[in-house]
N, C-alpha and C positions, 0 to 999 in steps of 0.2 A: 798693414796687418798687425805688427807692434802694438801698435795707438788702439787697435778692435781686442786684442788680448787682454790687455790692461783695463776696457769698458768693456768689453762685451763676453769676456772669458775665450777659455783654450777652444771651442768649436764656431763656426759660424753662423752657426742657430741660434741663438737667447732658449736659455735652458732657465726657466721658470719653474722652481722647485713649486709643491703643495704646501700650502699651510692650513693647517690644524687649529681647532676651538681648543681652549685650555680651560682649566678651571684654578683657581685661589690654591687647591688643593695638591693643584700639578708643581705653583710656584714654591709649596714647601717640603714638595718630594725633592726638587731641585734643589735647593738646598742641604735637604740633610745628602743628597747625592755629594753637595760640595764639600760638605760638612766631610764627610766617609774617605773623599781622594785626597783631602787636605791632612788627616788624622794620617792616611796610609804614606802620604809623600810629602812630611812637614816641609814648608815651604818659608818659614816665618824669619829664620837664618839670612836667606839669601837674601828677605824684602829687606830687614835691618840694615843689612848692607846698601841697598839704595834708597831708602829714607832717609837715615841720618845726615848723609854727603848733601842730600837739597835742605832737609833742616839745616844745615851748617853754614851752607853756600846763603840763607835766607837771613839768618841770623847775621853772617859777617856782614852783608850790606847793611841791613839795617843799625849794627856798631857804626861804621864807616860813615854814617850821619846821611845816609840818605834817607831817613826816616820815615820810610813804607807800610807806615800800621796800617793804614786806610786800605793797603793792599791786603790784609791779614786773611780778611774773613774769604776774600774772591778768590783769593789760593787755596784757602781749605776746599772751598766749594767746588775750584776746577779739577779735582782729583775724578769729579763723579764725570767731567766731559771726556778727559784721556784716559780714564778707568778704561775705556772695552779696549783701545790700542796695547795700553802698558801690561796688561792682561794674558797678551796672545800665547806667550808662553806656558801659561798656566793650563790653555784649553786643550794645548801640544799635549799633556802631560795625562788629562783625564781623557784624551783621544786614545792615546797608548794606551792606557790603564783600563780604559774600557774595549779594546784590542786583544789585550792578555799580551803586550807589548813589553820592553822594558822600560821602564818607567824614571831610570836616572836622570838627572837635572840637567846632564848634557846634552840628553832629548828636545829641552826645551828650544834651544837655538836651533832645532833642525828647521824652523821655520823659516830660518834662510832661506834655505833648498827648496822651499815649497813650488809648486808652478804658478800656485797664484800670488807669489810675493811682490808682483810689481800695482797687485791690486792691493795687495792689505796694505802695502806702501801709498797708493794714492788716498785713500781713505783715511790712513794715519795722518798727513798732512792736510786733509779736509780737519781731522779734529783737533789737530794743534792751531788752524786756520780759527776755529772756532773758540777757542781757549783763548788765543790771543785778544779775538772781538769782546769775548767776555771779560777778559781783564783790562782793554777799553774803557768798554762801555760802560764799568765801575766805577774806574777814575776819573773818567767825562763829570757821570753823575754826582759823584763825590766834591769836585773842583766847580761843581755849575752850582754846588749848594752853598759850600761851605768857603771856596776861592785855592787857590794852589798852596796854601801855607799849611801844611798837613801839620797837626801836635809829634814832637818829638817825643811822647811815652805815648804808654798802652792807655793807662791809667786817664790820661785827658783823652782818648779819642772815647772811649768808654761814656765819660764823661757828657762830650760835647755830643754823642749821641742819643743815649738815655735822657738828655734832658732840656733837648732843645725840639722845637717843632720840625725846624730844619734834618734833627737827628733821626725823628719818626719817619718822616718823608722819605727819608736814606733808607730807611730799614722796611718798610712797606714797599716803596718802588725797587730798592734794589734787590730785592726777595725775587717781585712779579717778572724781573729781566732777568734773572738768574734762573727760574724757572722755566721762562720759555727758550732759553736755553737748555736745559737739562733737557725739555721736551724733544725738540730738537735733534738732539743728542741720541736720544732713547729711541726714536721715529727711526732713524735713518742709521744705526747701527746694534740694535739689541740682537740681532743673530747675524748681521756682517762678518765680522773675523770668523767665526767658530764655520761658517756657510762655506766663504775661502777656505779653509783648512781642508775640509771635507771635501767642498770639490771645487776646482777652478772654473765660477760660473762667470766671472769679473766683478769691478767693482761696481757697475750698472745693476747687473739683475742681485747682485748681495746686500745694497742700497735699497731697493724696492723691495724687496722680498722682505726686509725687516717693515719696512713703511704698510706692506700688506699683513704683516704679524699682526704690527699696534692694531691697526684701522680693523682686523679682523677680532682681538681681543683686548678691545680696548680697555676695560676693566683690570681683565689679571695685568698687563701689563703697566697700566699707571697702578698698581699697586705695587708690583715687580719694584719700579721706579722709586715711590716710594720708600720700600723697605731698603734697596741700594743706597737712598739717599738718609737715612736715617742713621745704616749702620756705620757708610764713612764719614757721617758727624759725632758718631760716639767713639769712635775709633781714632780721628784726632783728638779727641779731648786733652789728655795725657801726654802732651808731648808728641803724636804722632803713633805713639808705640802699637797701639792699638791696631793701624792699619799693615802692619804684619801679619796679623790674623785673619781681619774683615778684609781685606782686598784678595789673600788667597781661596778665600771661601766663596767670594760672590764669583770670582774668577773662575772655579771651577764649575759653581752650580750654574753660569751662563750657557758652558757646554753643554750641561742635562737638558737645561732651558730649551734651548737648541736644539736638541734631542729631539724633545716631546712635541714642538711649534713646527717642526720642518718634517714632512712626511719623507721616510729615508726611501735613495732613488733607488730602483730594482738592477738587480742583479746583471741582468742579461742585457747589454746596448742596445741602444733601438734598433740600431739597421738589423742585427740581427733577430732582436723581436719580428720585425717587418720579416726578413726572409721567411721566416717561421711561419706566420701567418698566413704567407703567402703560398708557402707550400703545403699546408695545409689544405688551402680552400681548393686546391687542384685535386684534393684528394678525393 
C-alpha cells in the first residue's frame, strides 16, 4: 500500500484532476502573478546563498585541472531540467500567500511534511535521473567529436567550436539533444510538484496530468517553455547572478500556471457528494 501512495496517491481511486485550455495571455498573467509574490516575498538573498556555493564548488574543480569547459554550457542548460524540483519551495510560499497564510521562508521547508512528499521525492530523482543523462549524453557527444582531450581554457574551446565544422555539428546536434530533453522535462513535470502540493494525487496521475496539460495546450506551453528557457539563459549571463531573480519568478508564476491549467477540486468529497445525491433523488 506504501509502493500505491507514492504512484498512485493517498486514496485508491486514481484521482484524475481536469485540465483547462489556456491561452498566450494566461502564461503572462502567470507571470506578473510571479512577478507580485516575488516583489511581496523577496526571495533573491536566500537563492545567493545556494548559487554561489555550486558556482564555487564548479570553479574549484575546474582550477584543480580537471578542465570541464566542454561541461560549461550543459550546466547552464541543466538548470532548466531540475528548475520545477529546486522550485518547490517557492510554490509552498505563493500557496500560502495565496491562502492569506503566513508567508515566512520557514514556510518553505514545510514541504517536508507534505503527505505527498514521498511522491515529489520520486519525481525529483526522476529529474536528477534526467539531468545526469543529459550531462552524458553531452560529453558522449563532445568526446565522439572532438576525442577526450578537452582545451584547458574557455578561450580555445570557444575557439575550437566557432570554427571548426566538428564545432557546428556540437552546437546544432547538441542544441536538438538538449531540447528534447527540455521537452521531456516540460511534458512530464510542468504542473507536477505545485499538483503534489495541492493535493496528494501521487506521482502517477501528477506525471500524466502535466503530460495531458502539454498535449491539451500544446502551443502555450511550448511557449511557456520557451520563455523559461530564455529567461534562465539571460539570467546566467553574469555570473549566475541573474538567476536569483529569474528562478524566483518563474518559480512562483509556475504555481499561477498551475492555477489556471488544473480545474481546482470541489469542496465537498465525493462520497459525500454521492450521499447527497442520493438522498436526494429519494426525495
Amino acid at each position: 500500500m506504501a509502493n500505491f501512495h507514492v504512484i498512485g496517491g493517498a486514496t485508491e481511486v486514481l484521482d484524475h484532476p481536469t485540465v483547462r485550455k489556456i491561452t498566450l495571455a494566461d502564461l503572462f498573467d502567470a507571470l506578473k502573478r510571479g512577478a507580485s509574490d516575488f516583489w511581496a516575498k523577496p526571495s533573491h538573498y536566500v537563492l545567493l546563498t545556494l548559487i554561489y556555493p555550486i558556482v564555487g564548488i564548479v570553479l574549484a574543480v575546474w582550477m584543480s585541472g580537471y578542465h570541464t569547459w566542454p561541461l560549461l554550457y550543459p550546466l547552464m542548460g541543466g538548470f532548466a531540467l531540475i528548475g520545477p524540483f529546486a522550485a518547490i519551495g517557492l510554490y509552498e510560499i505563493s500557496r500560502r500567500r495565496e491562502l492569506g497564510l503566513d508567508t515566512s521562508w520557514i514556510h518553505a521547508f514545510e514541504v517536508l511534511r507534505s503527505p505527498a512528499i514521498a511522491s515529489i521525492a520520486a519525481i525529483g530523482v526522476f529529474l536528477f535521473a534526467v539531468f545526469t543523462l543529459w550531462l552524458t549524453a553531452a560529453q558522449g557527444l563532445y568526446e565522439n567529436l572532438f576525442g577526450s582531450s578537452a582545451p584547458t581554457q574557455l578561450s580555445a574551446l570557444i575557439n575550437q567550436v566557432l570554427t571548426t565544422p566538428e564545432g557546428w555539428t556540437l552546437l546544432i546536434v547538441g542544441n536538438l539533444l538538449g531540447l528534447a530533453f527540455a521537452v521531456i522535462t516540460l511534458c512530464t513535470t510542468v504542473v507536477a510538484f505545485p499538483l503534489l502540493l495541492d493535493r496528494d494525487v501521487g506521482a502517477y496521475v501528477a506525471v500524466t496530468t502535466s503530460i495531458r496539460a502539454v498535449l491539451k495546450n500544446p502551443i502555450p506551453m511550448l511557449a511557456w517553455g520557451l520563455i523559461v528557457a530564455i529567461g534562465l539563459a539571460l539570467g546566467s549571463l553574469p555570473l549566475f547572478v541573474g538567476l536569483a531573480v529569474v528562478i524566483p519568478i518563474f518559480g512562483h508564476a509556475t504555481w499561477h500556471l498551475y492555477r489556471k491549467v488544473i480545474e481546482p477540486v470541489e469542496m465537498a468529497p465525493r462520497p459525500r457528494r454521492r450521499a447527497a445525491m442520493a438522498k436526494a433523488k429519494t426525495r
